[in-house]
C-alpha positions, -999 to 999 in steps of 0.1 A, spaced: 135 -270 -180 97 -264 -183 87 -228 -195 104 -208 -168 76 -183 -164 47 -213 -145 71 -206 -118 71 -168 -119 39 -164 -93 63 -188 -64 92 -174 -71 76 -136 -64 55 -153 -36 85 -170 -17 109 -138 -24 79 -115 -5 75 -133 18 114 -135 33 118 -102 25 87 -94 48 104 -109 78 141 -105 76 160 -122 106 198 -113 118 225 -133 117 223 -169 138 183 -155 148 168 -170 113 146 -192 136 114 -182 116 133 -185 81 145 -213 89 115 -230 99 98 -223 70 125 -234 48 123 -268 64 88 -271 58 84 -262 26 116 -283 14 100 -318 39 68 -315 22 86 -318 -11 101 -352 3 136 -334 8 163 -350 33 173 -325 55 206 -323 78 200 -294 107 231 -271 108 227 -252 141 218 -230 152 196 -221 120 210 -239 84 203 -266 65 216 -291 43 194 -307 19 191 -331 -8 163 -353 -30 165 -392 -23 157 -402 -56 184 -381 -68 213 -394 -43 228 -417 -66 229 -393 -96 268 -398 -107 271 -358 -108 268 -340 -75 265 -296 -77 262 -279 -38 239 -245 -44 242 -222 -13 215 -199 -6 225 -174 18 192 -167 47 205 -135 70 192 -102 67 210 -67 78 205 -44 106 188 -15 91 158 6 88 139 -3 52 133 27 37 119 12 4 84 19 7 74 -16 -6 42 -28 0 61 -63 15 88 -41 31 100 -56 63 76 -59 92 107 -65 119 115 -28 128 158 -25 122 163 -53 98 162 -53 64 172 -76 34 191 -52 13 214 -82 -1 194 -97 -22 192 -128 0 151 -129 -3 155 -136 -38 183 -159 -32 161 -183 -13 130 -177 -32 153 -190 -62 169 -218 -42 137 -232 -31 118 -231 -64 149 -249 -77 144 -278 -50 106 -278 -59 116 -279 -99 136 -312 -90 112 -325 -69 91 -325 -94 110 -340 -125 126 -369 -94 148 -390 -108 146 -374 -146 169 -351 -137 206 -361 -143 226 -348 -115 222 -349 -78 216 -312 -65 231 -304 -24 211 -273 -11 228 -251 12 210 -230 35 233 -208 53 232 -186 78 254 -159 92 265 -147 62 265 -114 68 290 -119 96 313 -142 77 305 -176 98 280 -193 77 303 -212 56 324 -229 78 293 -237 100 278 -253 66 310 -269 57 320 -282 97 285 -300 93 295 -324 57 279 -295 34 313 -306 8 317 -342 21 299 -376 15 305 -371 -17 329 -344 -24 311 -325 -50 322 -321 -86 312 -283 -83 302 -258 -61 276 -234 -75 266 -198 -61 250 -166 -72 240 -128 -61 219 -102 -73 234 -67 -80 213 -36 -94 247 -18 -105 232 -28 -142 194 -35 -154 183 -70 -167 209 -95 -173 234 -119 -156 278 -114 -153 303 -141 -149 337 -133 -144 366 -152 -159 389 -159 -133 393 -141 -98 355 -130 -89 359 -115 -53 382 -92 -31 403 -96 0 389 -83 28 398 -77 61 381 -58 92 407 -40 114 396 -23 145 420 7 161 419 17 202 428 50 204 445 56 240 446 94 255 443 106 286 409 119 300 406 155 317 387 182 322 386 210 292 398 240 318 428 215 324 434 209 293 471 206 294 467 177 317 447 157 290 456 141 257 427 143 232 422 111 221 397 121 194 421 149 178 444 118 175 417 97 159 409 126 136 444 131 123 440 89 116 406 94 95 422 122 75 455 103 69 434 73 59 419 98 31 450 107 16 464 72 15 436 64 -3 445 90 -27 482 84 -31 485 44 -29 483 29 -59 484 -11 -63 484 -30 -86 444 -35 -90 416 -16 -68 422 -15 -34 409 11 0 410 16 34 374 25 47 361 34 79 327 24 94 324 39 126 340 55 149 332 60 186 346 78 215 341 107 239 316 108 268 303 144 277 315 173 258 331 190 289 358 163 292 389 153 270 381 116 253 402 93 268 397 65 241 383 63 210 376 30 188 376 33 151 369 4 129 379 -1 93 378 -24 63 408 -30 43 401 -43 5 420 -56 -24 419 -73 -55 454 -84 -50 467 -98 -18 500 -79 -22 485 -47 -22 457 -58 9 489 -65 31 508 -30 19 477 -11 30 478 -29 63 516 -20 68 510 18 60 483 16 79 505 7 109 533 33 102 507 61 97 495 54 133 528 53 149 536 87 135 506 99 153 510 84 185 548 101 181 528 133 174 502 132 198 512 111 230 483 85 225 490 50 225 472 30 194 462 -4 191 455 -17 160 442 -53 152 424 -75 126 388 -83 142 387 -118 124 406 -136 103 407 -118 63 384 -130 42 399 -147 13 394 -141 -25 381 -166 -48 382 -173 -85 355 -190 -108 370 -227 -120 374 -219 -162 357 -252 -169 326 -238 -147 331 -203 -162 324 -220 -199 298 -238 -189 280 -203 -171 289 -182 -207 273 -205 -227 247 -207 -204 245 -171 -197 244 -159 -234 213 -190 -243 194 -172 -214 201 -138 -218 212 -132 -254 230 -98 -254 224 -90 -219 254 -116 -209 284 -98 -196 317 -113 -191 341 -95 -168 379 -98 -166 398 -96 -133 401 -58 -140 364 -57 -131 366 -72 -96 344 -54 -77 358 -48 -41 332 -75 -22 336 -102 -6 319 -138 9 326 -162 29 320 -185 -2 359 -185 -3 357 -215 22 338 -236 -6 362 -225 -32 391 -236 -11 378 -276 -9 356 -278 -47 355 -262 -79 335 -229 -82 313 -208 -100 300 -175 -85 266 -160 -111 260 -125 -108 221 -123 -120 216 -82 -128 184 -66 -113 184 -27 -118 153 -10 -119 140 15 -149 139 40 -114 170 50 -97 185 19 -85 206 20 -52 236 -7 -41 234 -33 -19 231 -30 18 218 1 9 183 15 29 164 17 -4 177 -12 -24 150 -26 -48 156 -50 -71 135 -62 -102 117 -92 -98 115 -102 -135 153 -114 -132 133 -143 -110 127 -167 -137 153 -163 -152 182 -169 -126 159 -202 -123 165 -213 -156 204 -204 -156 208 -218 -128 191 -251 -137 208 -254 -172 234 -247 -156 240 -277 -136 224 -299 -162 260 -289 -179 282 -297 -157 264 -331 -153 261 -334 -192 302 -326 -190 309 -351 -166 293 -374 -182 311 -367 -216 347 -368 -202 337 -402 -185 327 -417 -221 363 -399 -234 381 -416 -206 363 -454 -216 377 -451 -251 
């Protein structure tokens, strides 16, 4: 591509601005209008994915033989910035601590790169602009709408940022996500005053004996690759004069290994019926949704992204095993499960004290920007460079 850095100033521009007026899950009304005016003035053919998505694509590109999909993810979280950013979010509660400003700061100057070289460019690029990723219904929204279909695509491409590590870009070789599942647990007592207290069963001392067995199975499972249980909230109790009569915990389950995911879910399930033995309670226990699936880069793909990743970023390439997993997941699986994949982790930690994602103070550094455009771009020129060279094999 053209010297990546004439498109530094819209990439920092477009990434501001999103990140100045984050929107929840299936409310990207704002985002999403911007998005389809910035990608129709471009001459873009856009496909509405309701409530808030869009598919897009360049007509002079539509008869490329090589078609990539690149999903840009548009939700934002439901927290309180605490960045202190001069752009920092201007919609009190929400926040995009995901990295999905930058996402769609990238996608877009990619669709405004290929607008501009038209029919130039050798393969035909499928933007996805998905919402509701946050909550794990984005993908099959995108992908109920034709986002894989018409044609299928020879690859599916898709990236985050991360600020575990400063300036570069990861690929992993071979599995790239967890397992994840959401589990909530109803915690059944009996309510009563606390001068009758023999009359009651304390729903929250049952629910505490479940937190602190969830600790120590924690500490004595061991699978076969990284796996937890992990609570997010728990709620129960009304006035402090009266004995809970239910409590709701909810927890995460996550694995590398799908073996180990299903163990946890089983000990889980004993450890709860020892305390309902123990305590008189009745618990529930439930997935809240489908698990989401893991997914592993295609190893033509993952090629293509090293040799890629090292022109770009030299030493500051990192390849990571399956030992590396890191214990996230995406809805992305859905994409993986229909094309071949290749997830890019582009590296953005600050010289400052850098903080995770989904994280209050989560800052990223923009100079990753032009870069992730460039890999991103050569990227795809690869796979439609590759294509092309196994079709001249095939003719001999």
């Amino acid at each position: 591509m053209r010297n990546r850095e004439e498109y530094r100033e819209e990439l920092i521009r477009l990434r501001r601005h999103f990140h100045r007026y984050p929107e929840l899950a299936l409310k990207e009304e704002k985002t999403s209008a911007f998005i389809r005016d910035y990608l129709k003035e471009l001459g873009y053919r856009l496909t509405a994915v309701p409530p808030t998505g869009w598919i897009a694509e360049f007509p002079n590109l539509a008869e490329k033989k090589c078609m990539v999909v690149l999903r840009a993810e548009m939700d934002a979280l439901p927290m309180k910035e605490q960045t202190g950013l001069a752009f920092a979010s201007e919609h009190e509660g929400c926040m995009h601590a995901c990295g999905h400003d930058a996402i769609l700061a990238v996608a877009l100057t990619m669709a405004k790169v290929l607008a501009e070289e038209g029919a130039s460019f050798p393969v035909n690029v499928r933007f996805l602009f998905e919402p509701a990723e946050e909550i794990g219904e984005g993908a099959s929204r995108m992908i109920a709408a034709g986002a894989l279909a018409d044609p299928v695509p020879d690859a599916f491409l898709m990236f985050h940022f991360a600020t575990d590590m400063k300036f570069g870009v990861a690929v992993h070789e071979g599995q790239a996500s967890a397992m994840i599942g959401g589990v909530r647990i109803v915690v059944h007592g009996k309510s009563s005053h606390w001068s009758e207290a023999k009359k009651g069963i304390d729903s929250i001392y049952a629910a505490s004996l479940a937190g602190t067995a969830i600790h120590d199975l924690n500490e004595k499972y061991r699978g076969s690759a990284p796996c937890l249980v992990g609570i997010g909230t728990i709620h129960g109790g009304e006035y402090a004069n009266i004995i809970a009569d239910r409590v709701e915990m909810n927890v995460n389950i996550r694995a590398v290994k799908e073996a180990d995911f299903y163990e946890l879910y089983r000990r889980l399930g004993l450890i709860l019926k020892e305390i309902e033995e123990k305590t008189g309670t009745v618990i529930e226990m439930e997935f809240t949704k489908d698990p989401v699936l893991a997914f592993a880069n295609d190893p033509e793909l993952t090629r293509i992204g090293v040799s890629v990743g090292k022109e770009v970023f030299g030493e500051r390439f990192v390849l990571e095993g399956e030992d590396e997993v890191f214990l996230s997941g995406d809805n992305a699986y859905r994409y993986f499960q229909r094309a071949k994949g290749l997830f890019v982790v582009f590296l953005a930690g600050t010289k400052e004290k850098s903080f995770p994602l989904h994280h209050p103070k989560f800052v990223m550094d923009e100079n990753i920007l032009p870069h992730s455009l460039e890999s991103l771009y050569e990227i795809i020129w690869e796979i439609g460079e590759e294509k092309e060279r196994k079709e001249r094999e095939d003719c001999l």
